[in-house]
C-alpha positions as CSV (number, residue, x, y, z in Angstrom):
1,X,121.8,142.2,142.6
2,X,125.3,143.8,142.9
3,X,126.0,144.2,139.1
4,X,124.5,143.9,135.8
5,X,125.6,141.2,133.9
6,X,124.0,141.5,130.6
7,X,124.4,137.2,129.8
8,X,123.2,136.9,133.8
9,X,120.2,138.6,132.5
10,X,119.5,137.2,129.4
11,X,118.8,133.4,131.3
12,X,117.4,135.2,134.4
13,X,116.1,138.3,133.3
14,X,114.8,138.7,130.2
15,X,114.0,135.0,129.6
16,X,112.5,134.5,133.3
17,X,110.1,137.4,132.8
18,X,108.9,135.8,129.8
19,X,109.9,138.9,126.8
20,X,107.8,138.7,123.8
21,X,108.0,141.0,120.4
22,X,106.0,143.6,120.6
23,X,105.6,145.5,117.0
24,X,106.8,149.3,117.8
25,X,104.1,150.5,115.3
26,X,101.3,149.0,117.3
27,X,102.4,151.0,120.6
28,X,103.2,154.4,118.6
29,X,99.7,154.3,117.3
30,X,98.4,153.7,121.3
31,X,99.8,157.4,122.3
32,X,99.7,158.6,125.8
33,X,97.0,161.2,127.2
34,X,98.2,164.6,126.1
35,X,98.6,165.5,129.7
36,X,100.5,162.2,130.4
37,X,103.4,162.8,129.0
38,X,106.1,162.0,129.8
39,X,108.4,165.4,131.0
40,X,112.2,165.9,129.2
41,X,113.6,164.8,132.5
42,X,111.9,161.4,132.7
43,X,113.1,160.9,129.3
44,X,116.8,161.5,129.8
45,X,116.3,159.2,133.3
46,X,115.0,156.5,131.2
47,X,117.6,156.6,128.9
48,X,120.3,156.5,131.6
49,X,118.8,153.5,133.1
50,X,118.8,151.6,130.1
51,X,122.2,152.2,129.3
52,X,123.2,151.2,132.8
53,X,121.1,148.3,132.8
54,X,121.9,147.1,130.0
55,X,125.8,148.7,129.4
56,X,127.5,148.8,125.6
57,X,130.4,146.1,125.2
58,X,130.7,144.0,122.3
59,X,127.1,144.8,121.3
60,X,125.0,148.2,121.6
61,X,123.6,149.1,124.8
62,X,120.1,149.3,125.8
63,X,119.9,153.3,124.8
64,X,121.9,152.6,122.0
65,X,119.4,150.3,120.5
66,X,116.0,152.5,122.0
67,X,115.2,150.5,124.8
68,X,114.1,153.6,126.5
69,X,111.9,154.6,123.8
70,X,110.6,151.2,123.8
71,X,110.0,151.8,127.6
72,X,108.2,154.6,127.5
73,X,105.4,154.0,124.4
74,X,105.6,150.9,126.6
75,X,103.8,152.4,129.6
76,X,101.5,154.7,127.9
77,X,100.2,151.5,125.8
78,X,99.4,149.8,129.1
79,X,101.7,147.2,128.4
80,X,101.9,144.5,131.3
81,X,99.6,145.8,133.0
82,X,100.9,149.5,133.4
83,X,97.8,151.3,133.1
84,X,95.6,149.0,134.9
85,X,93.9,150.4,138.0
86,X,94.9,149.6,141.1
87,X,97.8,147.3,140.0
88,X,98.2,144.8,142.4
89,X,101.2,144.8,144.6
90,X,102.8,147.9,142.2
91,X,100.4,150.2,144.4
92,X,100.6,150.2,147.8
93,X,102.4,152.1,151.1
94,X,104.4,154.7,150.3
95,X,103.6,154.4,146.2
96,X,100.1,155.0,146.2
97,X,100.8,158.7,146.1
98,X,102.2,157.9,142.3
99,X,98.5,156.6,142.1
100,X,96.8,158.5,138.9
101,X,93.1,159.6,138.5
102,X,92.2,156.7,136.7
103,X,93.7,154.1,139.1
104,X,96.9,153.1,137.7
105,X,100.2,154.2,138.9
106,X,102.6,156.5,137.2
107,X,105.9,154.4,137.0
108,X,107.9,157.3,135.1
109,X,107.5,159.5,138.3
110,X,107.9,157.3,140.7
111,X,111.3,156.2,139.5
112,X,112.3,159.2,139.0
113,X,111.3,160.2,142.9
114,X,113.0,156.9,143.6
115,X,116.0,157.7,141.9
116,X,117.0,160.7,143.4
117,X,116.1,159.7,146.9
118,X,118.5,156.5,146.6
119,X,121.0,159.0,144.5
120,X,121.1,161.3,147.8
121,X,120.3,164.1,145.2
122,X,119.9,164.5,141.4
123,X,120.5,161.1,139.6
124,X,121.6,162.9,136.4
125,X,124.1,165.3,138.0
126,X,125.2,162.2,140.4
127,X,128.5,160.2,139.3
128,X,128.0,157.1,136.9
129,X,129.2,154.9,140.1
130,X,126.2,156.5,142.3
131,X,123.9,156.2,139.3
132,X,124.9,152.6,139.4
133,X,124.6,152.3,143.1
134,X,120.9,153.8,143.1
135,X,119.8,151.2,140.4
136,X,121.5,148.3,142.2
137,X,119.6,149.2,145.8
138,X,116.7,149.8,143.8
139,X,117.2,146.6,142.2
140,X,117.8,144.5,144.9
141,X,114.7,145.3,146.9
142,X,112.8,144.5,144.2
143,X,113.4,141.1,144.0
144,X,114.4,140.8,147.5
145,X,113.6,136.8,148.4
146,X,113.3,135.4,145.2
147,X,110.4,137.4,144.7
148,X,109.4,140.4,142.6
149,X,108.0,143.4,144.4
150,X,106.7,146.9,143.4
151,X,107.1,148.8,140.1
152,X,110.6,148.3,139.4
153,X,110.0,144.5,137.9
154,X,107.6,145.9,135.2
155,X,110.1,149.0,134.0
156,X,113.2,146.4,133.7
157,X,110.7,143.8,132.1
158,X,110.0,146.4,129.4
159,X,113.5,147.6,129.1
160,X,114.7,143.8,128.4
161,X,111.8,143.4,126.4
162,X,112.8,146.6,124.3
163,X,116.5,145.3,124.5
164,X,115.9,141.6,123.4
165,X,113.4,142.5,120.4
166,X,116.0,145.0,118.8
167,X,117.3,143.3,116.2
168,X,121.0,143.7,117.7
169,X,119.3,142.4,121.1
170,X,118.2,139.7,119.3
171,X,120.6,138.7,116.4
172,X,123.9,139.8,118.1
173,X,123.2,139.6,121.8
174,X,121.2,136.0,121.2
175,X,121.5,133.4,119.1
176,X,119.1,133.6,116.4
177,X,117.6,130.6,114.5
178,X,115.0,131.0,112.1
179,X,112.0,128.6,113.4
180,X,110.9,125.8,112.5
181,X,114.8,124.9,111.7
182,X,115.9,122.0,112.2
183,X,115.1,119.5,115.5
184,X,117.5,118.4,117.4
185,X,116.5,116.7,120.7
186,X,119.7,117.0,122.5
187,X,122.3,119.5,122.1
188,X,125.0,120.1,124.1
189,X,125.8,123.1,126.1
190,X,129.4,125.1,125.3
191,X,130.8,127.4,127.4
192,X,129.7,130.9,126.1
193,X,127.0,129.4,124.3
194,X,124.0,132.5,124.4
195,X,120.4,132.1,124.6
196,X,118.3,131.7,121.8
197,X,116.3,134.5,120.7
198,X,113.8,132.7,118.8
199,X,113.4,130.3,122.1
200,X,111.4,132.4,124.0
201,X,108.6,131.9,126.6
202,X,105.3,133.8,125.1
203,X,102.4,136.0,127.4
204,X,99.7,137.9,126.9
205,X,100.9,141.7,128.5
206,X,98.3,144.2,130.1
């Protein structure tokens, strides 16, 4: 993937990965082990990538809107599978060393490793086009063949999911229509015509 179009993602990101509302109460009450926290650095990292995954235009970007927040009380809930041990194809070769006491892998550190190796130094201090750069290689291997590989799917799954369920993601970015509305069995499809938010694929995560 060379660039990140935010309507690209919408039909084959967000809604592909199968996004569902999460309430942000339920995963501030699930906090993280005191001595899993996440470090100011990882933070700051996570907000960057949000922002560059999802950049501001017409509508907030996915920092603007929290999507790193979302991200990280994300992953110390578990959610998708996060803090499962020995998850699947997320641990293996050179990620196992991200591998935590309890099994599960530490995704916060490894993309943080990950970043700076791809940046050729530190992401932060790197130029926004490098930064970009990093996350597009990173990117692009992970869904190399049509198929979704290592940790990287789950941390962009969470950011859309963060993104999608803000209520700019999902009342400005998306269509919204309150359900059940009204049926209609054929609609046409206009150019520019968004997804709809209220249309989406539901899944049970972690």
């Amino acid at each position: 993937m060379t660039s990140f179009d935010r309507r690209e993602m919408i039909g084959a990101g967000a809604l592909a990965l199968g996004v569902i509302a999460v309430p942000i109460a339920v995963l501030r009450a699930m906090r993280a082990p005191t001595d899993d926290e996440p470090s100011d650095r990882q933070k700051l990292i996570a907000q960057q990538v949000a922002q560059i995954l999802i950049p501001r235009t017409d509508t907030p970007g996915g920092a603007d809107v929290g999507a790193d927040a979302f991200l990280l009380l994300a992953l110390a809930a578990g959610l998708d599978g996060t803090r499962t041990p020995d998850g699947g194809a997320a641990i293996q070769g050179a990620t196992a060393r991200y591998r935590r006491p309890d099994g599960s892998l530490d995704h916060l550190t490894w993309l943080e490793e990950e970043l700076d190796r791809k940046a050729h130094g530190d992401f932060l201090a790197a130029p926004l086009a490098r930064q970009q750069a990093a996350l597009d290689t990173l990117d692009g291997a992970a869904f190399a063949n049509h198929q979704s590989t290592g940790p990287w799917p789950k941390i962009k799954g969470l950011l859309l999911t963060g993104y999608y369920t803000s209520q700019p993601g999902g009342a400005k970015e998306l269509t919204y229509e309150l359900v059940p509305g009204r049926f209609d069995p054929d609609l046409p499809l206009r150019p520019g015509m968004h997804a709809y938010s209220s249309d989406w694929t539901a899944v049970e995560f972690g």
